[in-house]
Chimera marker file (.cmm) of the C-alpha trace (Angstrom):
<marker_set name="trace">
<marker id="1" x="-15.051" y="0.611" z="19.730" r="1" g="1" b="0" radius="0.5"/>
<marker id="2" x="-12.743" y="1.507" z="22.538" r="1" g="1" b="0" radius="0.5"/>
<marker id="3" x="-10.970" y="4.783" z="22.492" r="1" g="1" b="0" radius="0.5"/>
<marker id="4" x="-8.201" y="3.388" z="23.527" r="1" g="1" b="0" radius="0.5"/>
<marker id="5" x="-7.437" y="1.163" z="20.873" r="1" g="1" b="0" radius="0.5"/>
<marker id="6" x="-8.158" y="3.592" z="18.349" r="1" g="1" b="0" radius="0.5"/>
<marker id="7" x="-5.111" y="5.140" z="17.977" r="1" g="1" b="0" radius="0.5"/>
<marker id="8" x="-3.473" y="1.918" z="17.181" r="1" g="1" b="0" radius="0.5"/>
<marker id="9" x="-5.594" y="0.718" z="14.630" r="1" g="1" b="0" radius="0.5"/>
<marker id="10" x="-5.012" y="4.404" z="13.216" r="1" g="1" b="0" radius="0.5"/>
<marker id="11" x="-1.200" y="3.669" z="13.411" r="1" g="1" b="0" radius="0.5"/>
<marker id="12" x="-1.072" y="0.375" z="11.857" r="1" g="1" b="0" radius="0.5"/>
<marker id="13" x="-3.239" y="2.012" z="9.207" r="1" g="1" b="0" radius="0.5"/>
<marker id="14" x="-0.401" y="4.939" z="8.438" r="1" g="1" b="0" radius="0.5"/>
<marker id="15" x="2.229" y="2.132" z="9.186" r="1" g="1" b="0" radius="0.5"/>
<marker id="16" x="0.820" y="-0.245" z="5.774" r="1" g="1" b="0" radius="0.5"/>
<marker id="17" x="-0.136" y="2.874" z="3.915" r="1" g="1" b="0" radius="0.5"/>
<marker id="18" x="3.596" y="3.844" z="4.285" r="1" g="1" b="0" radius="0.5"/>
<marker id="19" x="4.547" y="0.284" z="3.148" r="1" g="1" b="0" radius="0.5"/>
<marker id="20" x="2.310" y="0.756" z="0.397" r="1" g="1" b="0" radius="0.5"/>
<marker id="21" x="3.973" y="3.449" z="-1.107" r="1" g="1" b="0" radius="0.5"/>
<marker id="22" x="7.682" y="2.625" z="-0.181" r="1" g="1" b="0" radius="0.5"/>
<marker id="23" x="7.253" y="-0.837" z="-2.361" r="1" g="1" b="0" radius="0.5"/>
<marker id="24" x="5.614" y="1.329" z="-5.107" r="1" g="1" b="0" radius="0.5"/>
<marker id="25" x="8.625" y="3.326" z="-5.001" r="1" g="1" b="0" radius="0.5"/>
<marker id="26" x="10.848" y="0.415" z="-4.894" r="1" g="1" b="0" radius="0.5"/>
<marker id="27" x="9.097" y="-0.873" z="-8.491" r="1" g="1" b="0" radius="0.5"/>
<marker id="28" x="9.030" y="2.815" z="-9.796" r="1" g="1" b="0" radius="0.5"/>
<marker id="29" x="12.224" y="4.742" z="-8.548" r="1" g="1" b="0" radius="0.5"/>
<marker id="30" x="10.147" y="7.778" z="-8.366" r="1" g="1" b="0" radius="0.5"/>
<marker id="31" x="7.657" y="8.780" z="-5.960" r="1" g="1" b="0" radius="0.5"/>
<marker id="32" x="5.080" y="10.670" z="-8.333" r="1" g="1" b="0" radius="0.5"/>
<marker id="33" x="5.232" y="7.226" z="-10.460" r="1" g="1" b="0" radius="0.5"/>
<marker id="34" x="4.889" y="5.554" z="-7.461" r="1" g="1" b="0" radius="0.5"/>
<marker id="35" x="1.998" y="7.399" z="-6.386" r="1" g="1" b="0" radius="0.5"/>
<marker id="36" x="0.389" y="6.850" z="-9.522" r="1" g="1" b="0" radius="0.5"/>
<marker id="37" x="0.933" y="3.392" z="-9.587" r="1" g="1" b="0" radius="0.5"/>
<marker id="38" x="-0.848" y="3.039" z="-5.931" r="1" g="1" b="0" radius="0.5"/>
<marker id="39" x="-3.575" y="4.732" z="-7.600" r="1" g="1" b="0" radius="0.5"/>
<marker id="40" x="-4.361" y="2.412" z="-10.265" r="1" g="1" b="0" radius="0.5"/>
<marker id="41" x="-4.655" y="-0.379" z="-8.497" r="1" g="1" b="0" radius="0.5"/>
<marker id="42" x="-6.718" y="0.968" z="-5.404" r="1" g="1" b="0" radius="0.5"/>
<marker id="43" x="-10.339" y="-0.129" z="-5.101" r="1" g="1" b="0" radius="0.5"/>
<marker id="44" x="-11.767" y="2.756" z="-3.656" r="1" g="1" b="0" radius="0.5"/>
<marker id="45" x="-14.834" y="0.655" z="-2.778" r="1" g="1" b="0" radius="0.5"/>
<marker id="46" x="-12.998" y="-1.298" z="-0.234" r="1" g="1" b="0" radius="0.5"/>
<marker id="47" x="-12.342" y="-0.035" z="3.510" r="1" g="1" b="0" radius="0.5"/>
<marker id="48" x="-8.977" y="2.045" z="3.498" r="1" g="1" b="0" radius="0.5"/>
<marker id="49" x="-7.344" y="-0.785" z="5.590" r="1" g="1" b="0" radius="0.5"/>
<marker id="50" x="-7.988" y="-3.572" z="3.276" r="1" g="1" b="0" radius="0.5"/>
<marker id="51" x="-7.676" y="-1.536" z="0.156" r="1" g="1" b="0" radius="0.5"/>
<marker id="52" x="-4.250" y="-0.997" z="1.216" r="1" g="1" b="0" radius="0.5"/>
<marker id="53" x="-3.761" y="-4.871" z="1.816" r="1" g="1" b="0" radius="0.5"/>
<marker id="54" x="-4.837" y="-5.205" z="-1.526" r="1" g="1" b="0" radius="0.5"/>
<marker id="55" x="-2.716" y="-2.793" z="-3.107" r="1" g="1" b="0" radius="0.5"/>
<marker id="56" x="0.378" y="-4.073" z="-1.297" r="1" g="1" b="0" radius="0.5"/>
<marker id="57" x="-0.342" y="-7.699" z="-2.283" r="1" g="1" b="0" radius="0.5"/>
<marker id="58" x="-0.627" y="-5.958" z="-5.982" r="1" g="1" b="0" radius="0.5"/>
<marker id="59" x="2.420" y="-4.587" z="-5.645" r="1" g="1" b="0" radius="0.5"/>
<marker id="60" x="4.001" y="-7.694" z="-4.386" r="1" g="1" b="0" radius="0.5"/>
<marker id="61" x="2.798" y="-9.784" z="-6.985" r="1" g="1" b="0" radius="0.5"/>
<marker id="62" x="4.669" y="-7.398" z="-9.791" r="1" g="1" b="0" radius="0.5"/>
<marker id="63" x="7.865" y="-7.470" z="-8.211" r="1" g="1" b="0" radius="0.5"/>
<marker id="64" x="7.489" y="-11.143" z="-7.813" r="1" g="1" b="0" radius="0.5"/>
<marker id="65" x="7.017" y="-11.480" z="-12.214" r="1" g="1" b="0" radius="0.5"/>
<marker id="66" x="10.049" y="-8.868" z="-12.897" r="1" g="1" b="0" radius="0.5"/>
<marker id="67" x="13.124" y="-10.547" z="-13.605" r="1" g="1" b="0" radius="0.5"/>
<marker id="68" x="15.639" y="-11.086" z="-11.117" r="1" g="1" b="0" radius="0.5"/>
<marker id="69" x="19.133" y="-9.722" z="-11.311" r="1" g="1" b="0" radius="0.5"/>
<link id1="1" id2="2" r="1" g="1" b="0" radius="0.2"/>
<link id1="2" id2="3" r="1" g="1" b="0" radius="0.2"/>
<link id1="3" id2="4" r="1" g="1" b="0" radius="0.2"/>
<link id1="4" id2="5" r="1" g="1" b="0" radius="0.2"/>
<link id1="5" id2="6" r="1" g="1" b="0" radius="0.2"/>
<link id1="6" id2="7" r="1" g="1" b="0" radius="0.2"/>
<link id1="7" id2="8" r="1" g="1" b="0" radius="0.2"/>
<link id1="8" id2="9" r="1" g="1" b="0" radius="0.2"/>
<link id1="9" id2="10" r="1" g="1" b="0" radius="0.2"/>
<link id1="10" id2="11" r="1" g="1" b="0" radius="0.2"/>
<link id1="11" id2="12" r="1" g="1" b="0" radius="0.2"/>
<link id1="12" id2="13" r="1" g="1" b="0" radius="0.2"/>
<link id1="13" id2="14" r="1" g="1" b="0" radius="0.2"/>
<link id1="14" id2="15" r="1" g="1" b="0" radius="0.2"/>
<link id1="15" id2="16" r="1" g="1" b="0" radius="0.2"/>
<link id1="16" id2="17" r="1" g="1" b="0" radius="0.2"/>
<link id1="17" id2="18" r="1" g="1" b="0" radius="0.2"/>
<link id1="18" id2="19" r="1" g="1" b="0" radius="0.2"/>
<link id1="19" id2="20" r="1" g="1" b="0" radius="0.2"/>
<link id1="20" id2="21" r="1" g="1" b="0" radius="0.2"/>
<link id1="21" id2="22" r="1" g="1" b="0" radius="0.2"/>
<link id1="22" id2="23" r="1" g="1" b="0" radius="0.2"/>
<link id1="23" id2="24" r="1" g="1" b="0" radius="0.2"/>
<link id1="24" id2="25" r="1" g="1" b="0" radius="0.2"/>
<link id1="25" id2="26" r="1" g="1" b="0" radius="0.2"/>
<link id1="26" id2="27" r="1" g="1" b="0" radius="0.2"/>
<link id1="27" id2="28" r="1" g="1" b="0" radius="0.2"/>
<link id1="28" id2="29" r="1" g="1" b="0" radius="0.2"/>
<link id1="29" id2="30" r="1" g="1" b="0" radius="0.2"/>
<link id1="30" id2="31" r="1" g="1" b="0" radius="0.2"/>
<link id1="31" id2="32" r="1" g="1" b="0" radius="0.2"/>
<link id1="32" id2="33" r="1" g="1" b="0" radius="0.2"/>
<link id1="33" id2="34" r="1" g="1" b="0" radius="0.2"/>
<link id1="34" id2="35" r="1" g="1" b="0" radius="0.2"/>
<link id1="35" id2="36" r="1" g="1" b="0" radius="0.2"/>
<link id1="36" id2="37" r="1" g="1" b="0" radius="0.2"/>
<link id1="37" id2="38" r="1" g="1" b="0" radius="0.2"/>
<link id1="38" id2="39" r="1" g="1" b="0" radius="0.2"/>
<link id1="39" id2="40" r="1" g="1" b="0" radius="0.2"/>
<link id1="40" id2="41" r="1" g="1" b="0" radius="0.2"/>
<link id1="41" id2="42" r="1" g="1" b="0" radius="0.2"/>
<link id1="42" id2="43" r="1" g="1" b="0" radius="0.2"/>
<link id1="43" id2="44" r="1" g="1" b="0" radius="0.2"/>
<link id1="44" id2="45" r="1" g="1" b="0" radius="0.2"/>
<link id1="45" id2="46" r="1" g="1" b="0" radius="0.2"/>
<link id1="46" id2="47" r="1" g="1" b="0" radius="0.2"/>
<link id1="47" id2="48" r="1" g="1" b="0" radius="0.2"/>
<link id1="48" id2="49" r="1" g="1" b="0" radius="0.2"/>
<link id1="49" id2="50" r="1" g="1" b="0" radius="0.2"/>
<link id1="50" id2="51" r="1" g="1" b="0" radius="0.2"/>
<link id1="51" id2="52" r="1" g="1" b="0" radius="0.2"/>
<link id1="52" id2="53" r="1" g="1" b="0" radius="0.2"/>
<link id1="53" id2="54" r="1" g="1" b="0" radius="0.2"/>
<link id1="54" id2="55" r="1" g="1" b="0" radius="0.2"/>
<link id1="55" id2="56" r="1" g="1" b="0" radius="0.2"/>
<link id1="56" id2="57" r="1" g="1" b="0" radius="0.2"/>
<link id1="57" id2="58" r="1" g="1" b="0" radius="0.2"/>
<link id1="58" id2="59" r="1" g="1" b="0" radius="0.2"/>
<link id1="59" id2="60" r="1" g="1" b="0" radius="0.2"/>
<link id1="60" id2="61" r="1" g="1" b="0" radius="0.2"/>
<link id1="61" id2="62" r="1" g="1" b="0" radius="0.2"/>
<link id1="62" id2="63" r="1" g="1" b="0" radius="0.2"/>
<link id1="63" id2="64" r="1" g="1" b="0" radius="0.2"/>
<link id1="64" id2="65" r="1" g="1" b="0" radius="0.2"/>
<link id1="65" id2="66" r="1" g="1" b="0" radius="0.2"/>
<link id1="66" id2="67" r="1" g="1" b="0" radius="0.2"/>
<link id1="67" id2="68" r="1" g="1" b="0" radius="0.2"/>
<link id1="68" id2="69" r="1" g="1" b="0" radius="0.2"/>
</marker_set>
């Protein structure tokens, strides 16, 4: 891989592992909860990048079933 592209694939990781946890906060109202929550529904088997897809998509799929105000 080139070295220079490295540090962008490294910031678009930190950017959707920050996205992660801000919608997990969003659902929970509380960071340790939200933490948690990211937790449980990682699959540590996948490659950090996707796992975070995953977990995002997770996340988006339980806000989408809560009832809307």
């Amino acid at each position: 891989m080139n070295a220079e592209k490295r540090p962008d694939t490294a910031n678009r990781s930190m950017l959707l592992v920050r996205e992660v946890v801000m919608t997990a906060y969003s659902l929970t109202g509380n960071l340790s909860s939200a933490t948690e929550l990211c937790g449980e529904l990682a699959d540590e088997d996948l490659p950090e990048d996707i796992q975070a897809m995953a977990v995002l998509t997770k996340l988006h799929n339980i806000a989408m079933r809560r009832p809307k105000h």
